[in-house]
N, C-alpha and C positions, 0 to 999 in steps of 0.2 A: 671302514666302518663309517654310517651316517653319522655327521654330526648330531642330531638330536638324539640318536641313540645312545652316543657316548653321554652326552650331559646328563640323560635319566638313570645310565649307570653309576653316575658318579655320586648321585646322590643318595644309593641305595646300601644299608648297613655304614660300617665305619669307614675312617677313612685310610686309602691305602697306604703301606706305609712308603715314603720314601716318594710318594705320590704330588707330596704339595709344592707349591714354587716352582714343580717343574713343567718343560713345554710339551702337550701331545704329539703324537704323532698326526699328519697330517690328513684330515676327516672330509669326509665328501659332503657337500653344500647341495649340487644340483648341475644341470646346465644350463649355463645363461645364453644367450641368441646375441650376435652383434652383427645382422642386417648387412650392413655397414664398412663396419672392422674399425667406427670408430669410440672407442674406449674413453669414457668419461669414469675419471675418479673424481670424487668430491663428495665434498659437505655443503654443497648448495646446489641442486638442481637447476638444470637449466639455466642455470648462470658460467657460461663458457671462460668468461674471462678469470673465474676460479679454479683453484684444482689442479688437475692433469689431466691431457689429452694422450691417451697414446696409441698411437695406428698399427692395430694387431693385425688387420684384415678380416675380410670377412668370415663370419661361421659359426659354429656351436662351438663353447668352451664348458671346461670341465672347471666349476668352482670349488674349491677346497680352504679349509679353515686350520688353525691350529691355536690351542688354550693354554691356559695357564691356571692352575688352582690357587684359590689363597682361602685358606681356612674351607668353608662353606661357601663360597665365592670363584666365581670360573670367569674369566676375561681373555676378550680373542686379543690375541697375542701377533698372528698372521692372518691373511687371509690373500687368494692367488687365483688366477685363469688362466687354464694352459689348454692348450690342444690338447682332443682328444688323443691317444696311444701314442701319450711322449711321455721322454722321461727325461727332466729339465734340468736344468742346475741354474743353480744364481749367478746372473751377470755381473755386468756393471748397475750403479744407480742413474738412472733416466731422469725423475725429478720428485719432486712432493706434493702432497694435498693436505687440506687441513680442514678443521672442524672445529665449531664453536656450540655445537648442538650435541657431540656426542654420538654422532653415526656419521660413518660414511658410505657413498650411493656409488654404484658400478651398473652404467647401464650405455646403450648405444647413442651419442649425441644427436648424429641425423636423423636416427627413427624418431628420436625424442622429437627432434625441430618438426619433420611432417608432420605428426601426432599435433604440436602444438598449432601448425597451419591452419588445419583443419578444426580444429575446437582452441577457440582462445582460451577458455578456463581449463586445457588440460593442466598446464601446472598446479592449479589447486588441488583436483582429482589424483595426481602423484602425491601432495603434500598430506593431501587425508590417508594414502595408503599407507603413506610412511608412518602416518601417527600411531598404528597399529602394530606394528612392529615390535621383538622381546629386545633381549639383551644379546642372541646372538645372531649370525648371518643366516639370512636366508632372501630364498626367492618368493618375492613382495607381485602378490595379482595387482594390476590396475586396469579397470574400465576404459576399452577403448585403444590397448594394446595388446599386444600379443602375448602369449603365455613368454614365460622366462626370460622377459627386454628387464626388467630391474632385481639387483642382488643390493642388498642392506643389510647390517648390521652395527653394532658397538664399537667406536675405536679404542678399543686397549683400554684404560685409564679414563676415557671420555676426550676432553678437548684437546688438542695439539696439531703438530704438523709430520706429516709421516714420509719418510722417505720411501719411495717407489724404485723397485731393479728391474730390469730385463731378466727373461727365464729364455736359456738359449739351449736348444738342443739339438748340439753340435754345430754348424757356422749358422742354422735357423734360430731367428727370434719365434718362440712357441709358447711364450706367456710374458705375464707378469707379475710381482710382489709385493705386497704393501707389508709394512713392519710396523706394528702398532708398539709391541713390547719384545725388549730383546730379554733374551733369557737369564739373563744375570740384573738384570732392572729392577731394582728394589720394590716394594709395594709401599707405594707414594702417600696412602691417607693414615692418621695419627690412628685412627680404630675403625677395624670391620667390621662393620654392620650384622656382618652375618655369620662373626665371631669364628674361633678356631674351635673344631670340638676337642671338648672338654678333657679327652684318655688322649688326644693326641700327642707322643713321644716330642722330643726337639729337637728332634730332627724333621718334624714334619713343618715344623712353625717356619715362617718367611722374619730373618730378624732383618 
């Protein structure tokens, strides 16, 4: 299932039971392009010395999300790129990235750097696209690149530092993972904004 479709399901009649607090199942984002194969996670574009690099190789990857409900409130939870027609498992941890703005950027470092070669003000034209951007992952157009070179979205909870694993299928490395929130992670703010509805049972409530 697309991710945006699951989200416009979740909001429609009440809510399911047994539904909240827990993690989806794992929802299709798109395919991102990595030119390259070389893999920039972060919260700061174009700033290499931030983040994680990690060398997947070149190719189309299949981007995938996974949520979490709290009340009226959906927060990615994961998010992953794996080769196309694999079926991966989690490795080891490789390394972390982190954010101070509340999204993190997954897109190819070298296509980025030519892009920026050629037009010095590319990086602001990335920063205006980002500014555009919801609350959950998706494939972000920018002017001057190629369709599907940048994937963005919400980290989890907003700011922190996220551990990143290898997704190994069988002795191949055939993605990666980033863990915004683990499944037993409590919900971190003192009140939801966006409140729990009101007939929800207590077993639906995140205590």
């Amino acid at each position: 299932m697309k991710l945006e479709t699951f989200i416009s399901q979740q909001f429609v009649g009440d809510a399911v039971r047994g539904a909240l607090g827990v993690e989806s199942d794992w929802l299709d984002v798109g395919l991102v392009s990595l030119p390259t194969g070389t893999l920039h996670i972060t919260g700061y574009v174009g700033d290499q010395s931030e983040g994680f690099i990690a060398p997947l190789g070149a190719g189309v990857f299949e981007a995938k999300a996974k949520t979490i409900r709290y009340g009226h409130e959906i927060r990615m939870s994961r998010v992953c790129l794996v080769g196309p027609n694999r079926a991966p498992i989690r490795g080891e941890k490789i390394g972390e990235a982190g954010t101070d703005s509340g999204t993190m950027v997954l897109y190819d470092l070298r296509s980025y750097g030519e892009a920026e070669t050629h037009n010095p003000k590319f990086r602001d034209t990335v920063l205006r696209a980002l500014l555009k951007i919801g609350l959950y992952f998706e494939l972000v157009p920018v002017e001057g690149w190629p369709a599907h070179a940048l994937l963005a979205g919400s980290s989890g909870f907003d700011d922190g530092t996220f551990p990143i694993f290898e997704l190994r299928d069988g002795p191949n490395v055939a993605g990666v993972e980033i863990v915004f929130i683990k499944p037993d992670q409590p919900y971190p703010f003192k009140t939801n904004k966006y409140e729990t509805p009101p007939e929800a049972d207590e077993d639906e409530t995140l205590h």
